[in-house]
PASEBA-1860 file (N, C-alpha, C; in nm, 3 decimals):
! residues 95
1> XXXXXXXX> 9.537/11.748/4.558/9.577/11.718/4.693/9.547/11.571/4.721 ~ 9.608/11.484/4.733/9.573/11.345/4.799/9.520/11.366/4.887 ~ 9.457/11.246/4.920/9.310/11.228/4.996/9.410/11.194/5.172 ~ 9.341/11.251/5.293/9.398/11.234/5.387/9.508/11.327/5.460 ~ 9.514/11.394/5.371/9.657/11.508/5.361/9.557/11.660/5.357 ~ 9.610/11.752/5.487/9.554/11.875/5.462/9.532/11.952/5.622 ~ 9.467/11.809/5.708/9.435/11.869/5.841/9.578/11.831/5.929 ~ 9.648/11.881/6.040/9.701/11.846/6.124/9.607/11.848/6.262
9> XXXXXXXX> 9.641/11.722/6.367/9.565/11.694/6.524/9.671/11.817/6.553 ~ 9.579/11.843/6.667/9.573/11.924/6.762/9.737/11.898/6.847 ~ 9.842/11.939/6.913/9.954/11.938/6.950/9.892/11.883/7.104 ~ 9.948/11.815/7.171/9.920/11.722/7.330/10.015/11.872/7.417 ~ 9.913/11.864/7.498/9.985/11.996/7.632/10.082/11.922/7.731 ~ 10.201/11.975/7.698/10.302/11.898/7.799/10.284/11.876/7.915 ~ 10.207/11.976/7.981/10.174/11.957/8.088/10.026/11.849/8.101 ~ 9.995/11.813/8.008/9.887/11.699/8.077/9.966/11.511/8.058
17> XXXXXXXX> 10.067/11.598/7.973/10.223/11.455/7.971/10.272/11.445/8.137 ~ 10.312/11.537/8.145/10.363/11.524/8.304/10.283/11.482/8.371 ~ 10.155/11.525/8.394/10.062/11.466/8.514/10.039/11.343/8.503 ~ 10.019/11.283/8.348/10.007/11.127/8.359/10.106/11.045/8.443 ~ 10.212/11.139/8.409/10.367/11.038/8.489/10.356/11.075/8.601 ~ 10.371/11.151/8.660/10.405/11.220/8.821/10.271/11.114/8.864 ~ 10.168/11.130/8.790/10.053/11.097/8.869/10.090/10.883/8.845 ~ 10.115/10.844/8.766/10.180/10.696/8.767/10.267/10.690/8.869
25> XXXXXXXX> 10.361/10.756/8.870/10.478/10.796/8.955/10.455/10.730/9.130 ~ 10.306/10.849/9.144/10.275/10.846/9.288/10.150/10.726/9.305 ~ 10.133/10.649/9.221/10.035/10.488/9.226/10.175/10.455/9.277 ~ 10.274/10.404/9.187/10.378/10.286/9.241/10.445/10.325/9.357 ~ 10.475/10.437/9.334/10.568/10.497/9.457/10.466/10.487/9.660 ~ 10.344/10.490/9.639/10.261/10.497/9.728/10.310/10.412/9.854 ~ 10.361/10.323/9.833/10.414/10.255/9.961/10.533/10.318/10.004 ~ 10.632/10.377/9.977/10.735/10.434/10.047/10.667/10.599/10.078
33> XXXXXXXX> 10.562/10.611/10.055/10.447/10.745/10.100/10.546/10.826/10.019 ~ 10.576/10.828/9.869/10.626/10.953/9.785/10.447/11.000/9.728 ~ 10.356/10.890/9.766/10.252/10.973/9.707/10.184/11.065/9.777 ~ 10.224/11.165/9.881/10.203/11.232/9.968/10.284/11.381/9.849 ~ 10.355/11.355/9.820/10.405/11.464/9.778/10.377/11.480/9.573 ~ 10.425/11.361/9.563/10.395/11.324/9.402/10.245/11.331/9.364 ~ 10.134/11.260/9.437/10.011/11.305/9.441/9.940/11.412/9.367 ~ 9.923/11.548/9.517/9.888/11.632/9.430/10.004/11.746/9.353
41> XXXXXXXX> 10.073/11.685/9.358/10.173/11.770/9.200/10.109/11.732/9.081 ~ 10.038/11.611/9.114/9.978/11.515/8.968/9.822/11.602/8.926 ~ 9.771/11.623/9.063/9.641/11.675/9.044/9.615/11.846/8.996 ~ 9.684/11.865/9.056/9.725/12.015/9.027/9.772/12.039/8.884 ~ 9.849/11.984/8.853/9.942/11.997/8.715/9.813/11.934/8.624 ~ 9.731/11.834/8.623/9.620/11.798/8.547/9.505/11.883/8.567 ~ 9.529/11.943/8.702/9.357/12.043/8.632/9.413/12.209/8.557 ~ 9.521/12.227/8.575/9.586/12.351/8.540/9.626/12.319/8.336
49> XXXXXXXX> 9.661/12.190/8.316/9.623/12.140/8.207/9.499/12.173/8.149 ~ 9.427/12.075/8.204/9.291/12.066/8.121/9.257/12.218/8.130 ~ 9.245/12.329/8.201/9.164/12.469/8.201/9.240/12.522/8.070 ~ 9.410/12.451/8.024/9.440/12.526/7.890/9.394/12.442/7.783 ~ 9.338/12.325/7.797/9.273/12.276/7.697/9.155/12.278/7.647 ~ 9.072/12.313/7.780/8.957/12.379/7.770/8.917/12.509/7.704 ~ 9.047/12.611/7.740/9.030/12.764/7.701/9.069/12.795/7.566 ~ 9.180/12.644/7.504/9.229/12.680/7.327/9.166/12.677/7.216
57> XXXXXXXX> 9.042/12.656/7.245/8.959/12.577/7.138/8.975/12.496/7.067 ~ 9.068/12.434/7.101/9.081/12.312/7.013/9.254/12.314/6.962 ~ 9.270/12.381/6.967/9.430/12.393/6.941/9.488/12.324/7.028 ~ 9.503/12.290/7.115/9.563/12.194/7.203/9.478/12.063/7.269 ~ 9.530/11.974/7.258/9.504/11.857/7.274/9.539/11.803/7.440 ~ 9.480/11.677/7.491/9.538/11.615/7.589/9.491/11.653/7.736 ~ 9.329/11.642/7.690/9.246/11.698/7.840/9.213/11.506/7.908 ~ 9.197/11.457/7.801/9.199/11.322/7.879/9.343/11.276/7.969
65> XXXXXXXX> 9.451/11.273/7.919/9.570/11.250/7.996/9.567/11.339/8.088 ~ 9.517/11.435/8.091/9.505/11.545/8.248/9.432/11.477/8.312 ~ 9.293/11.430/8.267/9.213/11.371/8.353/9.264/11.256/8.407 ~ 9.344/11.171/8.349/9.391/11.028/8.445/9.490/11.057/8.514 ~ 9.563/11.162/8.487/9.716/11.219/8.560/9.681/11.273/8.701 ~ 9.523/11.320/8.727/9.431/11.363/8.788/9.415/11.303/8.922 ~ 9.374/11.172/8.847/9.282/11.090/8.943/9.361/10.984/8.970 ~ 9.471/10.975/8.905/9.589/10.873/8.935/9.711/10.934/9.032
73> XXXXXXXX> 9.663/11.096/9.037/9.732/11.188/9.136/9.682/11.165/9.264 ~ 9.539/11.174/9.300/9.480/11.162/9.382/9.437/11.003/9.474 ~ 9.459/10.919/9.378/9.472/10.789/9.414/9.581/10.740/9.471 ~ 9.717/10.786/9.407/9.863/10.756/9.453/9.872/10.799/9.636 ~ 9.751/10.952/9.626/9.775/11.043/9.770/9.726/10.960/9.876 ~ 9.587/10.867/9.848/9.549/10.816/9.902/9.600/10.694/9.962 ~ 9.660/10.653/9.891/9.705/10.484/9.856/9.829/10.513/9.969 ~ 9.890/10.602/9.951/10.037/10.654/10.033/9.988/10.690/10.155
81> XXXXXXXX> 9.856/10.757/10.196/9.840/10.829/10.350/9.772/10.679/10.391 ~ 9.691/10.615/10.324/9.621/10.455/10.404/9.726/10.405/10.433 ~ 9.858/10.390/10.364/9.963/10.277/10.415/9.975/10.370/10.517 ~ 10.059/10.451/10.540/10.107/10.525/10.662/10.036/10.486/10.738 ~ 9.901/10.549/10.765/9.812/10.473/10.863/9.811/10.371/10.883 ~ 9.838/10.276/10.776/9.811/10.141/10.850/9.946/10.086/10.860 ~ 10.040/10.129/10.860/10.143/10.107/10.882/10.204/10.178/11.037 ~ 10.159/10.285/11.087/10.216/10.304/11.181/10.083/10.280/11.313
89> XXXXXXX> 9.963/10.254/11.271/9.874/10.157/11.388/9.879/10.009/11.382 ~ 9.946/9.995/11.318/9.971/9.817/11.349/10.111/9.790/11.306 ~ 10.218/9.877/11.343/10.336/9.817/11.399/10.377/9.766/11.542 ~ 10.468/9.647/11.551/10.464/9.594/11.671/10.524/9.694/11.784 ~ 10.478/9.742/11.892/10.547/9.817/11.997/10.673/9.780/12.039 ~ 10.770/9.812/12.028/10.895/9.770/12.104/10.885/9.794/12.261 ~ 10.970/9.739/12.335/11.021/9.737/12.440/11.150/9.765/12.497
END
């Protein structure tokens, strides 16, 4: 058997693929407040990830990309409800 040849990595959980994006998604998107909705789709979809990466023993891969899909879910939510706020207490009043 050549040397290096024998083990295959662990397969990445699609679903901790998605949360990275949705959860990127709702960082950039945060000023038009899509991270209100994109958000926690990101957070949700990354901890529902990681509990199957946690439970495979090792057969599945990709609890770290849950974790940033996570917190990049939850950051986007934030980033999107502060603008709102500060976007609709310091717009100019019309007349």
């Amino acid at each position: 058997m050549p040397p290096g040849a024998g083990y295959a990595s662990p397969r990445t959980d699609g679903l901790s693929i998605a949360s990275l994006i949705i959860g990127i998604f709702s960082l950039v998107c945060a000023w038009i407040c899509l991270g209100v909705v994109l958000g926690p789709t990101a957070a949700i979809m990354g901890y529902i990830s990681r509990q199957k990466v946690a439970t495979s023993g090792g057969a599945i891969g990709g609890g770290t990309l849950a974790l940033v899909g996570m917190v990049l879910g939850i950051l986007g939510f934030l980033a999107s409800v502060g603008f709102a706020l500060f976007y609709f207490s310091y717009k100019a009043p019309t007349k």
